[in-house]
N, C-alpha and C positions, 0 to 999 in steps of 0.2 A: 706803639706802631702796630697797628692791623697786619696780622698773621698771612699767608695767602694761605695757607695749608688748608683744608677743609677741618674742622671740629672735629672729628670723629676719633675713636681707640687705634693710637695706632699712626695717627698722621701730626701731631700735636710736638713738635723737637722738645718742649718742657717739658711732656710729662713723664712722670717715674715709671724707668722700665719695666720694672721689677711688681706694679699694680697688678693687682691678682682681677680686677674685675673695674666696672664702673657704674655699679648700681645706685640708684639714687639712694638718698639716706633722710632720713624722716628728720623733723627739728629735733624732737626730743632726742633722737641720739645723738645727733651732733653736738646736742649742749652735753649729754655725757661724755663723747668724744674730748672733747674739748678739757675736759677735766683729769683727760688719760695722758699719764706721760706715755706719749706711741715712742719706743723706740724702736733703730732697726733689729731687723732678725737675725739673731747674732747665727755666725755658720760654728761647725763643731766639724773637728776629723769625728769620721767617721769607720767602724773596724772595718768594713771593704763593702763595696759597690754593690747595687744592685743588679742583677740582670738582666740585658732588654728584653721584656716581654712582650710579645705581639700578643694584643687584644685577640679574642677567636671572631670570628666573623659570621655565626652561624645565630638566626635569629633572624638577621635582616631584611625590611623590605626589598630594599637596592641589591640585587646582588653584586655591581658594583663596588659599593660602600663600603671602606676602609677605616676601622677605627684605628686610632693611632697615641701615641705616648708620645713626652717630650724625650726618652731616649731614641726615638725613631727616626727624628729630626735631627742627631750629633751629626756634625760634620765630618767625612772622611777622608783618612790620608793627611792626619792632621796631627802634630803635638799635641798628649794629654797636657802637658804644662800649660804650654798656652791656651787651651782647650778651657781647663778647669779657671783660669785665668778668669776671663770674659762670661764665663757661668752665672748668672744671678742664685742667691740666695735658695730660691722656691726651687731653682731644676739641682742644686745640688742637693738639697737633703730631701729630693722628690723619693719617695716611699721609704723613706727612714721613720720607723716609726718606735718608739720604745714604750715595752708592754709590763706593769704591773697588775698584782694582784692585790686588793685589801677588804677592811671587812669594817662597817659601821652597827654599834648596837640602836635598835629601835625599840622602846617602849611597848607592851602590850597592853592594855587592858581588858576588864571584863572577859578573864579569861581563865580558866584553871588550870590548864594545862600549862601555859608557862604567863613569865613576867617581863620576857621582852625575848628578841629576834636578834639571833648574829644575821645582817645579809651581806651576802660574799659577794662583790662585784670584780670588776674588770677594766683597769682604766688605760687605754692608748692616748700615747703623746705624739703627736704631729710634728717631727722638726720642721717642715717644711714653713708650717708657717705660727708655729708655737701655742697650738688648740688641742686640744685634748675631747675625748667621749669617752662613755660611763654607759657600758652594757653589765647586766647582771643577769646570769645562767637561771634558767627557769629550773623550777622545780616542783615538782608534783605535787598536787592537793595542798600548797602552800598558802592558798588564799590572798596571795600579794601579786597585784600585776607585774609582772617581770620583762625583762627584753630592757631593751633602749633605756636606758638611765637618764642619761642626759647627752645631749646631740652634740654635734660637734661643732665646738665653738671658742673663743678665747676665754679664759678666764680670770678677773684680777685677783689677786692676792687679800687673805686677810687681816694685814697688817695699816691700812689704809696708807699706801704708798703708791696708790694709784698707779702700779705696775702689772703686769701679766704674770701667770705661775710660769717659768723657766725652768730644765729637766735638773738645776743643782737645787731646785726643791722638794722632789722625790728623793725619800731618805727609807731603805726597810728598815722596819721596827721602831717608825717614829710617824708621828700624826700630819695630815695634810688636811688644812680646810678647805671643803669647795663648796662655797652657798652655802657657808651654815654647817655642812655636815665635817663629822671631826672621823675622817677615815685613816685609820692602822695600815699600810704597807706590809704585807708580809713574805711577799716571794713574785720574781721576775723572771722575764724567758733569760737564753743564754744571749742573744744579740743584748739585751740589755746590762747585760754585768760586762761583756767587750765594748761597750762603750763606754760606758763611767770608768774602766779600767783604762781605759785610752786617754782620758780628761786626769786621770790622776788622782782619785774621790772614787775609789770602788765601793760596789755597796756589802753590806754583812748581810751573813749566811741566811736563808730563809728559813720558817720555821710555822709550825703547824699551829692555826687560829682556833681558838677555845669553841666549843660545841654548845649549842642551846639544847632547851626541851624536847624542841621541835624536831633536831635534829638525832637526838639520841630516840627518843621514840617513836616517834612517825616513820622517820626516812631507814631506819637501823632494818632489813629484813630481819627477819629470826627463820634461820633453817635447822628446820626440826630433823633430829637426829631418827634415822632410818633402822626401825625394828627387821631385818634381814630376816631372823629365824620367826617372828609373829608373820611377816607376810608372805612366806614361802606355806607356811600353815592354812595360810585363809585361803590361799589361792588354791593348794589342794584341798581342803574341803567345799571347795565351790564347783570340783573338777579338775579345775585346770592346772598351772604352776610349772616351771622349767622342770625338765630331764632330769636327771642327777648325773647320767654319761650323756651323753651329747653322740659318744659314739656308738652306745647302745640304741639311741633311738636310729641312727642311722643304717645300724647293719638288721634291726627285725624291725623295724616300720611295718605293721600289716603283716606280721606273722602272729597268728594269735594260735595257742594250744584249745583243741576241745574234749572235754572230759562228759561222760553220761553219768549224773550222779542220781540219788532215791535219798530221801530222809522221810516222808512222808506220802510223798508223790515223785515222780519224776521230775529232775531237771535237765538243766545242761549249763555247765559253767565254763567259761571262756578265760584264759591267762592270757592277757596279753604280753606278749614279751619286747615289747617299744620300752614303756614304762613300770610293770612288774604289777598291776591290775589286775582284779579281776572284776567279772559279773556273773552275776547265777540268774539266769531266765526260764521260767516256766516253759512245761511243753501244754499249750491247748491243744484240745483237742471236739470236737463236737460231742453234742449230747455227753457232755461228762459230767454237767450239773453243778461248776466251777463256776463263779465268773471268772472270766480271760482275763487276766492280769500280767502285762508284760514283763517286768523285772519284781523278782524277790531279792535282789543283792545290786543294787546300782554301781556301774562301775568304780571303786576304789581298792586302793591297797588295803591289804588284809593285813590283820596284826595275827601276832602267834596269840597271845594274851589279848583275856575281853577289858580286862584294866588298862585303859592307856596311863601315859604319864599326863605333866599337864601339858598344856596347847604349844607345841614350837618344841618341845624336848623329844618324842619320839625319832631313834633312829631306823636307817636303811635295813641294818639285821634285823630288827625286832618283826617285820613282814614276812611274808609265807615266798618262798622261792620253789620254783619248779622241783627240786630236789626234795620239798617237801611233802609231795602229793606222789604216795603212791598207793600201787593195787594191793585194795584186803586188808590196808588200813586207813580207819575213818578220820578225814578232816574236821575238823572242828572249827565252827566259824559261829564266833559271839552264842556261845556254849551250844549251839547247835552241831548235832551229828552229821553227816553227809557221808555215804558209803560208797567209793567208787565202781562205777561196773563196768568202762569201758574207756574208749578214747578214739577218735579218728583215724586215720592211716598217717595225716602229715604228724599228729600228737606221737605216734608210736615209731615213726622213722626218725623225727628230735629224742625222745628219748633216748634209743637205741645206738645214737651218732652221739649223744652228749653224754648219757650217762651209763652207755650197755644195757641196758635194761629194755627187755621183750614187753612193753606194756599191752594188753589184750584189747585185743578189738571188741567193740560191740557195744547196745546201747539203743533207746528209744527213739528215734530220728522225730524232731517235729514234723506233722503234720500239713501239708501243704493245700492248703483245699482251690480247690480249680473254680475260674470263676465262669458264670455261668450269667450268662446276656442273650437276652432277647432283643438288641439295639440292630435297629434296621439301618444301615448308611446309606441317605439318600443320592440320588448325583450332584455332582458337583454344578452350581447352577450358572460357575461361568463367570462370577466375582469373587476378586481377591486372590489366595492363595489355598490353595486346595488345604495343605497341610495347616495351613493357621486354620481352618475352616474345620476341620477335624477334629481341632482342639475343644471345640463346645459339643462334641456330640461325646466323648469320652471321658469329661471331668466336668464338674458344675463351674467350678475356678477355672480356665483354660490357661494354660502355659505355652508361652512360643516355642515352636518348633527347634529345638538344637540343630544348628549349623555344622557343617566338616569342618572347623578350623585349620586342619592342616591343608585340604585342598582349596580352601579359600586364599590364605596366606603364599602355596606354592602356584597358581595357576590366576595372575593377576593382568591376562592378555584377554584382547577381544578379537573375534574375529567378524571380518565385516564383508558383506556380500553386497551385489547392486541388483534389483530386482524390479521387475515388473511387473501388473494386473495380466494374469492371463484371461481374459476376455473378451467379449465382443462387444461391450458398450462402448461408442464412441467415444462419450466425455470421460471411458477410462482408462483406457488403451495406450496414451501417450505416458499415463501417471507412474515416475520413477520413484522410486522406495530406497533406504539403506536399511539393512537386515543386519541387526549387531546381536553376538551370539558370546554370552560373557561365561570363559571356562570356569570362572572360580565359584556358578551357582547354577550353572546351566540355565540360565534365562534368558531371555530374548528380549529386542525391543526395535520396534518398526520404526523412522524416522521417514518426514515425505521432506526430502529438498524446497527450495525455494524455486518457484517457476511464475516470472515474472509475465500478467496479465494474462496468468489462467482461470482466475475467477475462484480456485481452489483454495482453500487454506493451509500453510507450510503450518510444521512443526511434526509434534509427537503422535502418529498412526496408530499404534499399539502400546501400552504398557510394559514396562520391564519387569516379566513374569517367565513362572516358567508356562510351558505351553505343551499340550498335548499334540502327539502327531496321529493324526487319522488312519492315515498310512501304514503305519504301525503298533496297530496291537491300542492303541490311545496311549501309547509310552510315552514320556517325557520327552522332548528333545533332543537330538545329543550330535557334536559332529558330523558323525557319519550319515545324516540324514540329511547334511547341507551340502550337497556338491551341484557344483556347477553344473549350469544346462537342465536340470533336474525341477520338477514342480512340489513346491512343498504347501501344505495346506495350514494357515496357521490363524485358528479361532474363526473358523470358517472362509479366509479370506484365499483364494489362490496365488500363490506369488510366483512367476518365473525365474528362477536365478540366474541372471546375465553374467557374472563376472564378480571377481574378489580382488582387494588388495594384494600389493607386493606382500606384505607379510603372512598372513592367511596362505597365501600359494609356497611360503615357505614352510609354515605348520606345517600343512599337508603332506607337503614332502620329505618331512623330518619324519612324521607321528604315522603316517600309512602311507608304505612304501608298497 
């Protein structure tokens, strides 16, 4: 008897509720199908429910668009008994999924480094509809494509019983065939042992899979055991190297003693007392028939003895300490003599505070020679910035001009004026101006409004410079040369100041009263 129903998924009173889909199917599987005992899907308790998740909705073209779950759809205000009742199969064990781990050996050849491969995969079980997938963990410079193992899909069994693998054929510590491969079980999440524990067939303990070549050598880091005393060595002979007080560097940071010493010529040796340093620098001098040679003793610690020990064994006492350097008896640094003749005033008031000791003033003072320039400074021609502009007439290299960082940092306001051409040319007379005057570099920068079908072009008038005032000596700019009603002259242009911001009239009356 002809149906009225329309054909379609869904309208058909025959067909099985519980059809996951209704894709065509090719002959050749169907004559496979055909030879599969299909049974149903059998249900399992389960050790407790999943929770409804709402999909996120972020991504989407529609903002509309709701993705949605079959828990989304439970009926409420309703008996779970009867509830679970009327359930098909696929929504009850909908994200139940049971998760082992195991490990297949693969054959290498032509290879010297090993004779075959443990690969550790990953297998999830689908109760929902009794399919399984086969991901395995990527791993570094392994040379094996990794990821996706095998997709998710049914699988039969290889006992030719023309049945599907079922979760009471996952057994740890015993073989599963899938396609051919003979894969080891060896450890499960904990959803997975509450459930076989629930079915009454728990599984045994898990336990750690045997190591290939590849794994013992390649993948093993080796972390090399850290020579402490060789690298606090290298680092102080290179200069550098941690403190040995942390608080000594903190309390004389940049106090250094200075001594006037003679062994052949004059020096001058500096103690630093941050890290217990020294250095002994030549005094040049002109016409003295020397070549100028800046350091005769480069900054390091000084030993009492020209014998050291070996590299990493010298200790903190075996160095020269302030205490060790005084007047009228000579120093000796790497069998050389050095006779003291004097000290600074900060050298002889540390003494005196640290050790009572009157140490005498006096001593050679370097030489300072004044430098002597015939550099003519042209004017400034009106591009760029005066002080960068400076910079090529004073060093062949130029360096930019150092900033106030603190008065840049505290003084991050503008102040804004309205202005106009004081003039008599017609076409310039009407032309209004914004006059912004920025405290944190003292520069300026003219802006012209928008003045619709003046023939004129809006935007930037002046650069953001600093600017000379004519008026003034050609001094810099500076507040007090911007008050209202007042003509100020900037880069030749006359400007009338008409008027300032709410804020600006509050500066003013905060900053000059």
């Amino acid at each position: 008897m002809a149906s009225a129903f329309p054909k379609l998924p869904g309208f058909v009173p025959t067909q099985e509720i519980d059809k996951p889909n209704f894709r065509k199917v090719s002959s050749t599987k169907q004559e496979q199908n055909r030879e599969v005992n299909h049974l149903p899907n059998k249900e399992y308790a389960v050790p407790r429910k999943q929770p409804i998740q709402i999909p996120p909705q972020t991504g989407m073209f529609n903002p509309d668009y709701m993705s949605t779950t079959h828990a989304m759809h439970l009926p409420k205000n309703v008996n779970n008994d009867s509830e679970e009742l009327y359930q098909p199969s696929w929504v009850k064990m909908d994200r139940h999924v049971l998760r082992f781990s195991g490990y297949f050996k693969e054959a290498v050849v032509e290879s010297a480094l090993e004779n075959y491969r443990i690969r550790k995969i990953t297998i999830c079980y689908y109760l929902e509809d009794h399919s399984l997938s086969i991901t395995e963990p990527k791993q570094e410079n392994s040379g094996v494509p990794q990821g996706a193992f095998l997709k998710r899909q049914k699988v039969l069994r290889a006992d030719d019983s023309k049945t599907f693998i079922l979760p009471e054929d996952f057994r740890i510590n015993q073989d599963i065939i899938i396609f051919g491969k003979t894969i080891r079980l060896y450890d499960c999440d904990q959803y997975t042992r509450e459930f076989y524990e629930l079915q009454g067939i728990p599984q045994e303990a898990s336990f750690v899979p045997q190591s290939d070549s590849f794994e013992t050598k390649t993948m093993t880091k080796f972390i090399p055991q850290k020579d402490t005393v060789m690298k606090d060595y290298l680092e102080h002979k290179l200069g550098g190297g941690r403190v040995t007080s942390q608080k000594q560097f903190l309390e004389n940071d940049r106090k250094v003693l200075k001594f006037y010493v003679f062994s052949d010529i004059e020096y001058i040796l500096h103690y630093y007392l941050a890290d217990d340093t020294i250095e002994i620098k030549e005094i040049n001098s002109a016409n003295s028939g020397r070549v100028p040679f800046p350091m005769m003793l480069r900054r390091q610690k000084l030993p009492r003895k020209f014998s050291l020990n070996q590299p990493g064994q010298t200790y903190a006492e075996d160095f020269i300490r302030p205490q060790d350097i005084q007047f009228g008896q000579p120093l000796i640094i790497y069998n050389r003599k050095f006779f003291i003749n004097g000290c600074d005033q900060f050298t002889r008031y540390y003494y005196f505070e640290k050790f009572n000791v009157d140490f005498p003033l006096g001593g050679q003072e370097e030489q300072v020679q004044q430098e002597r320039s015939n550099i003519i400074i042209p004017p400034h021609n009106g591009i760029g910035d005066e002080q960068d502009s400076l910079g090529y007439i004073y060093r062949l290299q130029p360096i930019p001009p150092k900033k106030d960082f603190f008065k840049w940092v505290d003084n991050q306001v503008n102040l804004r004026f309205l202005a106009m051409f004081n003039t008599t040319k017609p076409e310039d007379k009407d032309r209004v101006f914004v006059i912004t005057f920025f405290l944190n570099d003292d520069s300026l920068l003219v802006y012209e409004p928008t003045v619709r079908n003046s023939g004129i072009p809006d935007g930037k008038f002046l650069e953001k410079r600093k600017y000379k005032n004519v008026n003034n000596n050609n001094e810099f700019f500076t507040p007090n040369d911007l008050i209202v009603g007042n003509e100020v002259v900037i880069n030749g242009w006359k400007f009338q100041l008409l008027d300032c911001d709410e804020f600006t009239k509050k500066w003013y009356a905060q900053n000059f009263k």
